[in-house]
Structure formats: C-alpha cells, structure tokens
N, C-alpha and C positions, 0 to 999 in steps of 0.2 A: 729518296723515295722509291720503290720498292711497285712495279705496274704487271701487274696479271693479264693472262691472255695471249692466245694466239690465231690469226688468221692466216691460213694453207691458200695459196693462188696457185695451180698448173698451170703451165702451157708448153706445149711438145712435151721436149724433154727437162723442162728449166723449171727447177722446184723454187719456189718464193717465197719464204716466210717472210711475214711482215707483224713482228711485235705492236698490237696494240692494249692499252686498258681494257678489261675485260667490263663491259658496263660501268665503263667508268669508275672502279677498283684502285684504291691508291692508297698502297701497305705504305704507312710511317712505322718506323723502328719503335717499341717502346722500351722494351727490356731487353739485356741481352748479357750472358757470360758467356764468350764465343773460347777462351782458350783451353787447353787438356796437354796433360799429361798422365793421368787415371783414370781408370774405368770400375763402374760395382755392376756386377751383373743381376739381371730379376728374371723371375717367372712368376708363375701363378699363385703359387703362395709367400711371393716375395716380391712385395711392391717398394721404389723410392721413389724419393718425393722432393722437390726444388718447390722454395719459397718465393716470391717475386710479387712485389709493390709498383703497380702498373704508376704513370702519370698521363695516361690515358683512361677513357671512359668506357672502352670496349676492347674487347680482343677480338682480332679477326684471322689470325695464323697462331700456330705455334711450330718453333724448330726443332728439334733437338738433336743433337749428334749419336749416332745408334752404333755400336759393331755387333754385328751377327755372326756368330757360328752356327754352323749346320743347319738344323729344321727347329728353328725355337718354337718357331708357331706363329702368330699371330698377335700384334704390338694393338693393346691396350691404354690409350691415353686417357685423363679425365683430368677435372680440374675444380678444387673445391673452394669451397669460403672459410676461413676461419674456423665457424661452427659446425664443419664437418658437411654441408649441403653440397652436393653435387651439381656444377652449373652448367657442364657442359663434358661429355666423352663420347670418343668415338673407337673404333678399331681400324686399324689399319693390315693388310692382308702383310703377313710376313716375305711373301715372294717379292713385294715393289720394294720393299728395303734391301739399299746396298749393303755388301760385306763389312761398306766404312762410310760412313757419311752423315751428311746433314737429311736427316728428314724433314721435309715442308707439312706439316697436315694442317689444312685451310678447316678454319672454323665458322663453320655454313650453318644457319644465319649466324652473325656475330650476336658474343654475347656481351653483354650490360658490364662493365666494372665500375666501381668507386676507388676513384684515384688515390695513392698513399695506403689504400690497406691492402690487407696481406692475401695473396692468394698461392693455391700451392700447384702444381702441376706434378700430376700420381702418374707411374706409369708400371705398367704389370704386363704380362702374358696370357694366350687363355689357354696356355696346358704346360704343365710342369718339367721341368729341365731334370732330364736321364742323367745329365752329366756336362762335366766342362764345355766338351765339343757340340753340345747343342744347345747353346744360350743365347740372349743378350745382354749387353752392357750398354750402360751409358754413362758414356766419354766426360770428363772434367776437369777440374783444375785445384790442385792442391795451394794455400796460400792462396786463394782468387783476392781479386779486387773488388769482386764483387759483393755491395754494403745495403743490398736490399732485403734481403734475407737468405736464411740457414736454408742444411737441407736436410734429410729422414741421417743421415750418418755424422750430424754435427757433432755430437758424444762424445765420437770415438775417433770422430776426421775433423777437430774444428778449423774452421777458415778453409772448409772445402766446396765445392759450389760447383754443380751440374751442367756443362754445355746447352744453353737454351738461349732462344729468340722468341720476344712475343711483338706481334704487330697489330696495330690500327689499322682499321680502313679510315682515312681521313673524308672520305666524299659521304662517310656516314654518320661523321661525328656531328652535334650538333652545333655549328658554328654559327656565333652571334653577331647581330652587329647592334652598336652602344652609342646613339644617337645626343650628342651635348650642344650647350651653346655657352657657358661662359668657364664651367668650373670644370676646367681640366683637370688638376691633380684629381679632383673625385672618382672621375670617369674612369683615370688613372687607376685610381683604387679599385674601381670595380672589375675595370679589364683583367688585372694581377689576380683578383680572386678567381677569375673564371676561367682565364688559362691555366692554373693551378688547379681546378678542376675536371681538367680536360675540355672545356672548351675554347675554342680560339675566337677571341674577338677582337674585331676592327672595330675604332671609335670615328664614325663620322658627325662633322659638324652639322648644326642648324643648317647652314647656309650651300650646304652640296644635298640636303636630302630630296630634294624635287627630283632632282638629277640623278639620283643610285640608282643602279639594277637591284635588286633586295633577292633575284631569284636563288643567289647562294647562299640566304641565310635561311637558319631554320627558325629562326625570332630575334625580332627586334624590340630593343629595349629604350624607352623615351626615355632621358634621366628628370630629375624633380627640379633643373634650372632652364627646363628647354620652355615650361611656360607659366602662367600667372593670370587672376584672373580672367577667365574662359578664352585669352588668347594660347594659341600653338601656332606658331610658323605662318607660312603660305598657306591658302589654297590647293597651291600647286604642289606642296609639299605634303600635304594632307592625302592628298590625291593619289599618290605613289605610293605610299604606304595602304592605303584602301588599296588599291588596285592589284600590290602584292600578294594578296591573300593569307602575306604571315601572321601569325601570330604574337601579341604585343604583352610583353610585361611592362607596364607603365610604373614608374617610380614619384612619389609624394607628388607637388603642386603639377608639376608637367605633365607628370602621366596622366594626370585626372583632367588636365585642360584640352590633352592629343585625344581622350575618350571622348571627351565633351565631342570633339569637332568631327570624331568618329560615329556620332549619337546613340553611342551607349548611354547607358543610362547612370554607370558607375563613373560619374563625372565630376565637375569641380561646382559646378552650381547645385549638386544634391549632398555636398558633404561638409565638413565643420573640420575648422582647423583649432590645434592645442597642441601639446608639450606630453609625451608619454615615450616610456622606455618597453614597456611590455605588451604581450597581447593576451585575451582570455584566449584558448581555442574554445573551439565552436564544437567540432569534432575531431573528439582524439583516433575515431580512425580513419580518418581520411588519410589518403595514400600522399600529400604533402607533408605530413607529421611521420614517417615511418621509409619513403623511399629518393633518393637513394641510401642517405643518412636518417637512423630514426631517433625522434626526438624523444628527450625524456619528459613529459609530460608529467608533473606533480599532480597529486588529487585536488589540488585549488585550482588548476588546470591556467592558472598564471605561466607565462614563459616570459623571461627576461631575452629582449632582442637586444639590446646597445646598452652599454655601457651608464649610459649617462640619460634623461630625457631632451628630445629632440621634436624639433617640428614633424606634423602629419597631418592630411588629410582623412579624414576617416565618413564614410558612405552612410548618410540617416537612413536604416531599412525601411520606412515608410514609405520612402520614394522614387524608388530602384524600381525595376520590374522584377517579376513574381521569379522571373529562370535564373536570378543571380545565387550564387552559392556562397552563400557568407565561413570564411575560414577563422579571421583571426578578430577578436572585439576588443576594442577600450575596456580596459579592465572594469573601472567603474561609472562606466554611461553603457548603459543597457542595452541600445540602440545603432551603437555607431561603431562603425566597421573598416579599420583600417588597411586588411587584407582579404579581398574579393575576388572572385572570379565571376564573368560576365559572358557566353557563349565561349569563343579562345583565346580569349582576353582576361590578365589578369592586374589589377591594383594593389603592388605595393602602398600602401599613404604615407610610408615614413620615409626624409628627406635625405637622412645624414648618409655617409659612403660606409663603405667595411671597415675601414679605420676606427669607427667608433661601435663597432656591432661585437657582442662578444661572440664564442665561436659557436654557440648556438646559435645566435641568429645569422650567422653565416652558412653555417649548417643549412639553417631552415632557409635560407636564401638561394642556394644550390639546390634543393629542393623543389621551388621552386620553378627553376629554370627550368629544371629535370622535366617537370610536369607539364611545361610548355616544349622544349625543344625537344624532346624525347618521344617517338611519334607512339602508341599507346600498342598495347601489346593487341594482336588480333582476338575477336570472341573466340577462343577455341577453351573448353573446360575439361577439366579430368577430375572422374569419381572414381574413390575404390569403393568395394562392396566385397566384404567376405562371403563366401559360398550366396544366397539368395537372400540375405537381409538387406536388411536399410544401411545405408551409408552409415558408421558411425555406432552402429548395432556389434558388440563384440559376438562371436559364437564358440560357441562350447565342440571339443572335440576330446578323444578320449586317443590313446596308444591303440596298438594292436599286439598282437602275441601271433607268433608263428606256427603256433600249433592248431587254429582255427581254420575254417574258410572263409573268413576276410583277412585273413593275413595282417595286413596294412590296415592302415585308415586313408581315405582319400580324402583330398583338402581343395578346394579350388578358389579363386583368389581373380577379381575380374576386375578389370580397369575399362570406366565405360568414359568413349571419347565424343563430345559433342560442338560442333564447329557454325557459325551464321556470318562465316566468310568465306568465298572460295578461294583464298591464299592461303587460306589453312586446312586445305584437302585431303593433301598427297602426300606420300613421306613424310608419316608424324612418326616421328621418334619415342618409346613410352621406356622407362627401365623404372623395373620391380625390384625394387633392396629388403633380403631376409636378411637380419639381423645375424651375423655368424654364422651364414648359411644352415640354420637351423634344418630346413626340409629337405637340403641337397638339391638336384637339377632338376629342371621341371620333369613331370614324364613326358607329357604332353603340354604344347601350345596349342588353341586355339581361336580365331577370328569369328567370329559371327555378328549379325547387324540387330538384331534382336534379341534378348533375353531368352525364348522361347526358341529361335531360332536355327537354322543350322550350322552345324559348326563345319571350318574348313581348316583341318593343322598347316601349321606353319611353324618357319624353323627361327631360332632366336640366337643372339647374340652371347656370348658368358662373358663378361665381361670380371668375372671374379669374384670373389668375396664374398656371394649373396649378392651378384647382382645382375641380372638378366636383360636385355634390351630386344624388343620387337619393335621393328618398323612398320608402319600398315598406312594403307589410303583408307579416306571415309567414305561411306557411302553417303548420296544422295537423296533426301525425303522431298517429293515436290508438290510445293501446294497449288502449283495448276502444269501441265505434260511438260509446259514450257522454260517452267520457272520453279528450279531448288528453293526451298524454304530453309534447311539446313542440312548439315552431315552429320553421319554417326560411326560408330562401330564399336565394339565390346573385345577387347582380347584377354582370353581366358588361362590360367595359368594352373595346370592342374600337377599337384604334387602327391607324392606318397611320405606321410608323416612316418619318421623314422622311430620305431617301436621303441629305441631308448632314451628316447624325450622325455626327460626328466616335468612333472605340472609345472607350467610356467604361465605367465603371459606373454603373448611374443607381439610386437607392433610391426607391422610392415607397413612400407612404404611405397608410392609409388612419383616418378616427377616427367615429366614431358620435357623432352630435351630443345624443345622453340619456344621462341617468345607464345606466352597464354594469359590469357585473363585470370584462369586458375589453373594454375598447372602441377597441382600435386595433391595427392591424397592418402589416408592412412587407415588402417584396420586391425580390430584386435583379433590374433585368435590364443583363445585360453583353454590351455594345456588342463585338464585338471584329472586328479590324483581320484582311481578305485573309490568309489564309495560315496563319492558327493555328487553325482547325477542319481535323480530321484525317479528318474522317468527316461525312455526309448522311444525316439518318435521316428515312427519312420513311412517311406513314400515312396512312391515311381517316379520319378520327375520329367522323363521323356514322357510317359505315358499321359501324365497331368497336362503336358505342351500338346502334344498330340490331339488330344480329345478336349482342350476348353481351351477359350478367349485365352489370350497369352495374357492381359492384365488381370483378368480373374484371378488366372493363377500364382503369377506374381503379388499380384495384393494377399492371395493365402499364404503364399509362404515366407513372406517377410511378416505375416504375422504372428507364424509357427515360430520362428525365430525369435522374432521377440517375448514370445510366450516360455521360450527356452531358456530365457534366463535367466526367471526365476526373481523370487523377494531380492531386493524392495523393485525391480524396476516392471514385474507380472505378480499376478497373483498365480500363477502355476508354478507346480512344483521346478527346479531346474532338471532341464533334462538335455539329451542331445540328437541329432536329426541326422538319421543316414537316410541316403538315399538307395533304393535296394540295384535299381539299375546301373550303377558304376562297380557291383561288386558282382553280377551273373547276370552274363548273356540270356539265361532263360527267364530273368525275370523280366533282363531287360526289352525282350520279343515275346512279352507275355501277351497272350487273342484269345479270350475266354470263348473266341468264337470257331476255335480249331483244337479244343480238347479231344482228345483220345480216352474215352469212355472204354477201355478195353479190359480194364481191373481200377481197383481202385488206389493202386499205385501210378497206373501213368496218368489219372485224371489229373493225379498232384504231386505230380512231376517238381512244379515251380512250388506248388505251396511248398511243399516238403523242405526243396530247396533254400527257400526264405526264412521257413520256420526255423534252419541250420546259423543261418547267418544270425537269427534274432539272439537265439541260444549262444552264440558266442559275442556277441555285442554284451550283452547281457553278462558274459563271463567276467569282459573286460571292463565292465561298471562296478565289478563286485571286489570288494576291501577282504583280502582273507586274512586269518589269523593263525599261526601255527600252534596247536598246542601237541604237547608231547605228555604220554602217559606211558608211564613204567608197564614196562611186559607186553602191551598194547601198540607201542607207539605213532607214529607221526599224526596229528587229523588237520588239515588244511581243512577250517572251519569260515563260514562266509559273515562276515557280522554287519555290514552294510554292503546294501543292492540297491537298485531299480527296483519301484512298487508298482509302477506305470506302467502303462505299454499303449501309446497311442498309436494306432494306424488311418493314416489320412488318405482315405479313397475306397471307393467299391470295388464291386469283382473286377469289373473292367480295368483296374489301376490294380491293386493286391488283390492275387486268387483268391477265394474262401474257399474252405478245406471241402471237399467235394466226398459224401459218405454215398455207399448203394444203399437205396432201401429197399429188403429183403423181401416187402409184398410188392417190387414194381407200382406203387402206385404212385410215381413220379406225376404223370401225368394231371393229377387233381392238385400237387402242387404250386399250379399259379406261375410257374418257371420255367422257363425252355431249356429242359436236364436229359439226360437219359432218360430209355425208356427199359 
C-alpha cells in the first residue's frame, strides 16, 4: 500500500521528515506494466495511448515512465472511456519531469471507474517536436505480460504494452459491510460480487452487530435470512446501526424486518410475499438503471433479475409514506414494489444470492450499491450556449474573405458554471473540445460573472486536438451579506472562424473535469454555404448591456437567435446576427452624444464605418455565379442574397446616418442636432 504526504519539523539545525498519510490517502496498486525496453515518442500532433481494465472502482494516481529530450514542452495526460468521453486530464509542467523516470501525476479529485472495462490513458504534448533532440517518449515493453489491454501501436507492435501504474485511494472506495445470520455461502456469494466490483466487503454476523464500529463503512447491507416476521436482532443491535448514520441496503425478508424496526415505512408488515423473477421499472431514467452499468431496458420495460422465480417481499404503495421512491414493480400486481428507496435507505425484496441472478440483475445490483455507497456528485451544473442564444439553440454563421473589413467571422462559445455548495467553488476545471480543431486557438479567453457583464481575459490550457482547458473560482450570489445562496461564473471562449471552413455543422463540447450533477454540455454552430441566409441582423451588444436591464437584453437576443433560424423552428426568414462592436472600435465606443458636427463626413464617422462592414457581410451571404461571354468576358453574377436587413436598436446602440439640412432648421425638428 502506497501513503502520500509529508510533515517538515525543524529544530536548530536537525531537519525531520516524518512520512505520514496525507488525510488519510491510501494508494492500492490496481494496474500496472512496470518493465521496458522501447520507447515511441509523442508531441502535439501525436498522441499514444495504453489500454487498462481497472479492478478497482476509482482512479486516484496514474504513473508512467517518461524520457525527455531537450524542451519538448509540456506533458499532456488524459484519460477516456471506451466511447471516446474524456474523464479526466491534466498537464503536467515539462521542467518537473526527469530526463528518465517514473512520473507520479495524482488524480485530484479521484475519478469514478467500472471495474473490467476498458479505459485508455492518452498522452500528447502541447507543442510540437522540431526534431529528435527535443521530444518525449514513453518507455515500455515489447512481448509484455501484460493481458489487460492493447495499445495505440498494437498493428504494428502486437504484444507491446506502455510502462504505466494506475492506483486507488482505498480510504475512498466504498467499502461494505454484509451483515448474515444463518446462510453463509450466500453472504458468500454476495461478498465475491462485490469485491469483484471494487468494493471490499467484510461479512459480520447477527450476533457481533451490537458490538461493530460501522464508522468505516460506507453502507451496510442486512441479508434476507437476518430476519422474519417483524423480528431483526437485538435492541441493542438495532441501535448501532441507527446510531451509525450509514446507509442501509436491506435484502428480501430481513431487510424489510431491520426497516421495520428502523420505522421506515418500507417494511415487512406493509408488503406482500410471492415468487417473481423480474421487475417492471418504474423509471427508465433513473440514474439506478444507467450508472455505473446501464441497463438495457426493453419497451415492455420488463427486466429479467435471476435466473429462475424466487421469494420477495414487495412494498403495497398505499401504505408507505408519500417520500418513498418506487424503482422496480411486480411485473403484474400494479401496486407492489419490490425495489424501493426510503430517505437513504434502500429495499431489495428479492431473497435469492448472485448465484441465481442473471448478469443483469447483478449489473442492476451493483448499481445499486453504487447509488448508496457512492456519495453523490456535488450540485455544481455546466451550460453551453452558442454566442447569446438559448442552450440547445444552434446558430447560424457565415465565413469571411479577406478582402473585406471584417476579415474574419467571430464566433464566441460560453460555458456558464453554477454551483449550491461551497466544495464546489474554487478551482473548477471546464475543457471545450472543437471537433478537429475546426476554429484553431481561441483568440481570446474570457471570465465574467454575468452575461452582461465585464469580462476579465484569462489564460488557458491546450491541451491538443481541439481541446482547451480553463480553471476559474465561482463567484458568490448572497441571499442575505452573510450568507451565499449560490456561485457562478460564465467563461467565454472567443474564436476567429477560419475563412476556409468548408458549410458544415460543427457540435462542440464542453465537460467539467470534477464530480457534478451536470457536468457537460453541447452546441451547434452551423457553417452555412453563400446564398441560404435570407436576412442580416445585426446589433451593438456592449452598447445593449450598457444601456438596459441585463435580462431585458438577454431575453431580446436569445430571441433574435431564435428568430435566426428560420422555417420550421421561426417564422422568420433564416438569417445571421453580427455583432458590430467585436468588429470596430468606433462602433464599438459609439456616444451619439460626442458627435462631431463639423461636416457631414465626420458626423458619420461610425455610421459610415458599419454601413462598410454591412456591405461586406452581405458580400459574404451572396451565392455568385460565373458566366463567361465570348469577346465580353468574365461576369461574377450574384443569384442568391440577403433581402433583409434587420437592425436591433436606436441611435444610441446603431448611428442613423446623420444629413445637414441646408435651410438650418434643425431646430423645429423635435431632435437635439446641429444647428
């Protein structure tokens, strides 16, 4: 076992390290191919990749053997699932890694695994190799022994296998204790499933439970022979397990008799016994059907648990209290519920061990546990939002040409972070994945706490590929001086769309790198091709923050948005919404109340300047056609445009073109103008 930490004591001159567990930190080994004789080298456009089947339920370190030449940069680790979902990356600063060695990078907070499946461990750089002398490799072993999985060079290296370590924190796992009184081998059979899960459990008898400490489990489990009609144990045995404050998954007759004398409500004298192999769900999405293993749920919404029909107590919902949460029903008794949750208590009603459960209901039985010993993610939530629409709202954007003055198109891409726990404040980890690095580097990052609000740049991570990582603290909203009601903060990811972006749809991504309630979100933004925006909308948008209610505004322009994109989801033409102040400073410090009346060129100065930009938006909307005519030749002919042209705001937000009138009689026009 494997203890982190260190305490420093002085005195005079006598230095005293004294190794302790770092908050009680306790790495178990889980994976590991520790020998080498080869090395593949990576950089930034060259990632590999080690395969590894934890038997563990979390990772909490990973190792791997690094050699460094020169200034490679900066080491890249990440770690996905199967499906390609990113569960966990960090960077590592290239100066702490040695020329040859084991790297340790601790994986703070530990994240979640399902034991047996496959996970992969990526590792990249974040700037690319000039050449041999300035690389890394990572060390491994040809012919390995190692039979957990392949690695990114299996093809062409089979039986090759990447120097890595992955570990547990064992004081986080959640460990069981499996409470019996007659039928061993069962208990037997459950403890074998659940170590094989990653949980480790100890089986204590009836007759020692008065007397356990319970403080190092994270739930206890009654089995279905510990009682029988509305008897469970002692008193006194009762009593310890109340007083533990764990959390109990009760199994068939006993769990329902230990509730009883718990006085829940999910107990043996409100339920009905019979013979059933399956259960209906209740709801298919409930996070026990889907995590950590998800079940296949048919449209009959029937799930086959064991093998064969066996005894069960099952919960008459007439009689339960109103807060029980009904999961799994008797297939055909309408009423009766053999899988319940009760406050943090749950009943099993079915009797038999895993030996008779097929691997679904073993599946769904781990599950279970999951949802008891697994202490629940913190409220912390992540939205994305393309430029100012609604979550979920794709937006329309057009290329640029370089012969305009908007050059570019700008794109901006916001990930809002809202948090109603203060363990989930400080240091939130967010990474944005462009797909193929579509847009290239952001130009700019920026933080802000409101929508409206001001923004402060900040510098961000590359982590490769199309994928960017910013750290940021939440800010504080309180609903009395003394007391936070929640946190927030918005990081803004502003890009310049690259003119030979072929019309696509492109999906971005974004995931929070800690445990969250919701911790990832997606957005479309769609490329589209000369000719099919029917319409130019466009706006100040500092100016709009500036001058009204920051949700006024917000509700107009996520309406605009929606209004942009046209049959069938608006009745408005489709169109696309620039903003004029991310493309000129003068528009963007536009003060209808500091004009220069001195001719009628500097009055409109800005107008002039926008009506520039509009005229080339409008170029880039337009579908041209080449025809060529003998003697005459070439005519770059226009055959679909923009018919539209919305502008959202008065003088104060977009200039109006500002004319002299030649008799001076400004004055009777109602308007504070020249004179």
């Amino acid at each position: 076992m494997k203890k982190k930490g260190i305490i420093s004591i002085v005195s005079l001159f006598i230095l005293l390290v004294v190794m302790l567990p770092a908050w009680g930190q306790q790495l178990e080994l889980d994976q590991a191919q520790e020998n080498r004789n080869f090395g593949f080298w990576f950089e930034k456009s060259l990632t590999r990749w080690q395969e590894f089947r934890p038997l563990y339920n979390s990772l909490s370190e990973v190792d791997l053997y690094i050699n460094k030449k020169g200034s490679p940069g900066n080491l890249i680790v990440y770690v996905k699932k199967s499906s390609g979902e990113t569960i966990w990356s960090t960077t590592v600063s290239g100066s702490s890694i040695p020329t040859s060695g084991w790297v340790e990078i601790p994986v703070e907070p530990s994240v979640s695994l399902i034991p047996h499946s496959s996970y992969y461990i990526h590792v990249t750089s974040d700037i690319s190799s000039p050449g041999p002398d300035n690389r890394f490799f990572w060390s491994g072993k040809t012919g390995s022994d190692y039979d957990r999985g392949i690695t990114s060079v299996e093809e062409s290296w089979p039986g090759y296998d990447f120097a890595f370590r992955t570990w547990t924190d064992t004081s986080e796992v959640g460990a069981v204790c499996f409470i019996y009184k007659d039928d061993l081998p069962a208990a037997e059979n459950f403890r074998n499933l659940l170590d094989a899960n990653g949980y480790p459990t100890t089986l204590i008898s009836m007759t020692d439970v008065a007397s356990t400490d319970f403080s190092s489990y994270a739930l206890i489990i009654a089995g279905h022979d510990t009682g029988v009609n509305y008897d469970w144990g002692t008193p006194e045995a009762v009593q310890a397990i109340v007083a533990s404050g764990k959390k109990v998954l009760g199994l068939g007759y006993g769990g329902s008799c230990l509730f009883q004398q718990m006085g829940l409500s999910i107990n043996w004298g409100h339920g009905a016994v019979g013979f059933e192999d399956s259960i209906y769900v209740v709801d298919t999405e409930h996070q026990l059907f889907d995590q950590p293993y998800e079940i296949d749920v048919p449209a009959d919404r029937i799930v086959q648990l064991y093998q064969e029909a066996g005894r069960y107590i099952a919960e008459y919902r007439p009689r339960v209290n109103d807060d029980v949460i009904f999961l799994g029903r008797i297939p055909h008794l309408r009423d009766y519920y053999p899988i319940v949750k009760e406050q943090d208590h749950i009943l099993w009603g079915f009797a038999s061990s895993p030996a008779d459960m097929t691997n679904t209901g073993k599946k769904l039985f781990i599950n279970t546990v999951f949802h008891l010993a697994v202490p629940p993610p913190p409220p912390l939530y992540l939205s994305l939002n393309i430029e100012d629409a609604l979550e979920g709202v794709p937006v329309n954007k057009l290329v640029g040409d370089i012969g305009g003055p908007t050059n570019v198109t700008r794109l901006e891409i916001v990930t809002k972070l809202v948090s109603y726990s203060p363990s989930a404040k400080l240091d939130i980890p967010v990474v944005l994945n462009i797909p193929g690095d579509l847009f290239g580097n952001p130009v700019h990052v920026y933080v802000r706490d409101t929508t409206g609000g001001t923004m402060t740049e900040v510098t961000y991570d590359d982590l490769g590929s199309g994928r960017y990582r910013v750290t940021t603290d939440l800010t504080p909203t309180y609903i009395f001086p003394w007391l936070p009601w929640y946190y927030h903060r918005q990081i803004v990811w502003r890009f310049f769309i690259p003119n030979s972006l072929t019309p696509q749809n492109i999906t971005v991504t974004a995931e929070l790198e800690v445990p969250a309630t919701d911790p990832s979100g997606s957005g479309v933004v769609k490329i589209l091709s000369p000719g099919s925006p029917h319409a130019i909308i466009i706006t100040n948008r500092k100016l709009l923050y500036d001058k009204h209610e920051d949700y006024k505004v917000s509700s107009l322009l996520q309406r605009i948005f929606s209004e942009a994109q046209g049959p069938p989801t608006s009745h408005s033409p489709p169109g696309v919404v620039y903003y004029v102040d991310r493309y000129d400073t003068r528009a963007r410090n536009w003060d209808n109340t500091t004009v220069s009346y001195s001719s009628e060129s500097t009055a409109n100065t800005v107008a002039n300047a926008i009506d520039a930009l509009i005229e080339d938006w409008h170029d880039d909307a337009t579908h041209y056609v080449d025809f060529y005519i003998p003697y005459y030749g070439t005519f770059h002919i226009p055959v679909a445009y923009p018919t539209y042209l919305l502008i959202v705001g008065d003088d104060d937000i977009i200039p109006f073109y500002r004319y002299n009138d030649p008799y001076n009689k400004e004055q009777h026009w109602g308007v504070n103008s020249a004179t």
